[in-house]
N, C-alpha and C positions, 0 to 999 in steps of 0.2 A: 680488751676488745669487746663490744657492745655485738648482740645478735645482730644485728643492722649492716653490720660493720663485717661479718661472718660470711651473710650471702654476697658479699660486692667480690665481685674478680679484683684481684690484686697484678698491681703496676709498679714494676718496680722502676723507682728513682734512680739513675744510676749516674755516679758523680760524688761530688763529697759538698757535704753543705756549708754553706758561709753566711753569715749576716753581713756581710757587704755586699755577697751580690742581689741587686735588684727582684731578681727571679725568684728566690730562694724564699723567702717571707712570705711572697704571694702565693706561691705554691699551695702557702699552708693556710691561705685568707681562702681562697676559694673551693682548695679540696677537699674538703668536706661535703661540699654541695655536689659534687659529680658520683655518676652513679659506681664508679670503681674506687675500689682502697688504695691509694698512693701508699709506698712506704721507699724510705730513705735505704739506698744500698751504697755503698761508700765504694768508690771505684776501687781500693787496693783489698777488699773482698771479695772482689768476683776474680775469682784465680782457673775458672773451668766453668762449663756450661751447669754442672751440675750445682755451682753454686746462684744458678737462676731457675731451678726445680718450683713450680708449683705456682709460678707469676703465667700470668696472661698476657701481660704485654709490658712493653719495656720502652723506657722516656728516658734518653741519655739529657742530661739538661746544661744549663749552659753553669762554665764555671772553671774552664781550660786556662791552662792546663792542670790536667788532672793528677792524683798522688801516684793512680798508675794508670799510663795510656795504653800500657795494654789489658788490661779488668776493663776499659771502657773497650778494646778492640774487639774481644772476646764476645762482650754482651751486644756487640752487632751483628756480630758472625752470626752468634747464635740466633737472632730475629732472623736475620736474613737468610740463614741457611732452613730454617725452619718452618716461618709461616708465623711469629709471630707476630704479633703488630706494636711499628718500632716508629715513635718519634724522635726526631734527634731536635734539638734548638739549640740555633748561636752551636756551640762546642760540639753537639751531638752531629748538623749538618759539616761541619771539617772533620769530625773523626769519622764520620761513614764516608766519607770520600777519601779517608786515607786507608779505611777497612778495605774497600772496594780495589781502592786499586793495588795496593796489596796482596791480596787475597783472591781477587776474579782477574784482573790483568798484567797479574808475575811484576808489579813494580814493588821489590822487597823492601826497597829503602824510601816508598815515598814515605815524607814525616810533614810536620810541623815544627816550624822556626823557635816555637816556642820552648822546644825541648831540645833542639838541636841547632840554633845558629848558621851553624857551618853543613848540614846538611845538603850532601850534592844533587838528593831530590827535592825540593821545598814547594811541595804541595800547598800546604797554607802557609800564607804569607802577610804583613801587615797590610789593610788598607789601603787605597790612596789618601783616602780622606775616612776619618776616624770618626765611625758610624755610636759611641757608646749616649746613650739620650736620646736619640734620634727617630725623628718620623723620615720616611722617604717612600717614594712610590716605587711599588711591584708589578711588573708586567706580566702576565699569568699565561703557558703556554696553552693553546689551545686543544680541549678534547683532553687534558690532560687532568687526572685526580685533584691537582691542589684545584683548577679552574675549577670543577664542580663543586669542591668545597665553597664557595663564594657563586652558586649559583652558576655558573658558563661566563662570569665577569670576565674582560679584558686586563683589568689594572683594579688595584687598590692603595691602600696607605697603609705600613706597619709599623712598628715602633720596635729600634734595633737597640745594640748595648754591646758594639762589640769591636774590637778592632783589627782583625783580621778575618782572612775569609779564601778563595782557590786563587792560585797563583794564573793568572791569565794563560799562563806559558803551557796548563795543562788541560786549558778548556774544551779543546782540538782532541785529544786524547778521552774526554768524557764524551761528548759529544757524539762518537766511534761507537759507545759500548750502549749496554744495553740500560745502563744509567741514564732518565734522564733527565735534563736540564729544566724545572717547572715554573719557574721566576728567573726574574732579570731586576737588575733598576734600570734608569733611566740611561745607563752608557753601556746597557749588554751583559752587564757584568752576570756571572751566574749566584744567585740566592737561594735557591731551593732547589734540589733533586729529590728523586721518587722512583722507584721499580714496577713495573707495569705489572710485572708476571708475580707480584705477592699480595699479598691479602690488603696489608696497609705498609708501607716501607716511605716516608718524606721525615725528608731534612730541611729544616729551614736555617737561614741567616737569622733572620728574623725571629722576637721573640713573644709567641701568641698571650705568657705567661702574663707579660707587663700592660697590657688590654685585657683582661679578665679578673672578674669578681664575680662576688656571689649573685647571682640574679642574672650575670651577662655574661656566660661565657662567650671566651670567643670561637669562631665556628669552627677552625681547626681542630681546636681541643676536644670540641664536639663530636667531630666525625673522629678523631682517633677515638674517644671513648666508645663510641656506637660499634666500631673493627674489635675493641677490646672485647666487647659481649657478645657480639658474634664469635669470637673467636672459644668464649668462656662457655657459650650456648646456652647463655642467656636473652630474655626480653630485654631492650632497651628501656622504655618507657616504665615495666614492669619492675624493676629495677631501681628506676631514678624517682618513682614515686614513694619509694620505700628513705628515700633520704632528705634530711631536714634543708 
């Protein structure tokens, strides 16, 4: 590890890495150029909060199902119960939606189909139409964190990789809580949730990863790393001028 590399707030990766998924390569094309240290944490090593001691902020990434969903359930808790600043993508926005209601609204058994088929709560569920390659439009809720990220925009275009996402059946149920709903597509559906009352806490469908390179990130990425240096108390700028 380079002096450089010493003062950046460290983020941990959480997931297990694949070179097939799309995400995962890029990760590594443009993280270097951002002002905090990425590193790889393998979802069946985080077994306890304390095996996420001395990270800034935590990036569940996409790549579901994971070796263990609960090392990923853990490492949301722990943003969320904390203050740290947590993005989830693709896999990290269904696993904080199954943390959530789990954990803040007594639903013990909601899961994902992916781990559990027969699961009498099936929180995430496949698609209707199978979003992996895909651009599609976002409708951005108003007043809400992801809309500022994009300026106060109404709608944009993301580029998704994923085939499942919240079971229609429990959107009514989110909705309720103090979760909330910050993107839609084009039929309502929900793509992005967010915590009002935490430092930085959104999930997306959508994966900011596969729009970004060196020279461009994308703005999401942006603003979670700017919550990560606040949160490290660090300068932002100060910071990102120190990296190549």
């Amino acid at each position: 590890m380079t002096g450089t590399e010493q003062t950046r707030p460290r983020v941990a990766l959480v997931g297990n890495r694949n070179d097939h998924s799309p995400a995962h390569p890029r990760l590594e094309t443009f993280g270097p150029h951002l002002p905090v240290q990425l590193e790889w944490v393998a979802s069946q090593n985080v077994t306890s909060a304390a095996d996420l001691a001395g990270y800034d902020g935590i990036w569940v990434i996409p790549g579901s199902p994971y070796v263990s969903k609960d090392g990923v359930l853990t490492a949301i808790r722990h943003a969320r119960e904390t203050g740290i600043p947590y993005l989830g993508t693709c896999g990290g926005f269904q696993h904080a939606l199954i943390e959530y209601m789990r954990t803040v609204l007594g639903i013990a058994g909601a899961d994902d189909v992916q781990y559990d088929p027969e699961t009498p709560t099936p929180v995430i569920i496949p698609l209707v139409c199978c979003l992996k390659g895909q651009q599609a439009s976002l409708h951005l809720g108003d007043g809400t964190r992801l809309s500022g990220v994009y300026s106060g925009a109404e709608q944009t275009t993301e580029t998704f990789h994923c085939q499942y996402g919240l079971n229609p059946d429990f959107a009514e149920t989110i909705e309720r809580s103090d979760l909330v709903i910050s993107g839609w597509d084009t039929e309502g559906a929900p793509r992005a949730i967010e915590l009002t009352d935490h430092p930085f806490f959104i999930g997306t469908l959508f994966q900011p990863e596969l729009s970004s390179e060196p020279g461009a990130i994308h703005p999401l990425i942006e603003a979670y790393t700017d919550a990560v240096l606040q949160h490290a108390g660090a300068e932002p700028r100060e910071l990102a001028n120190t990296t190549s």
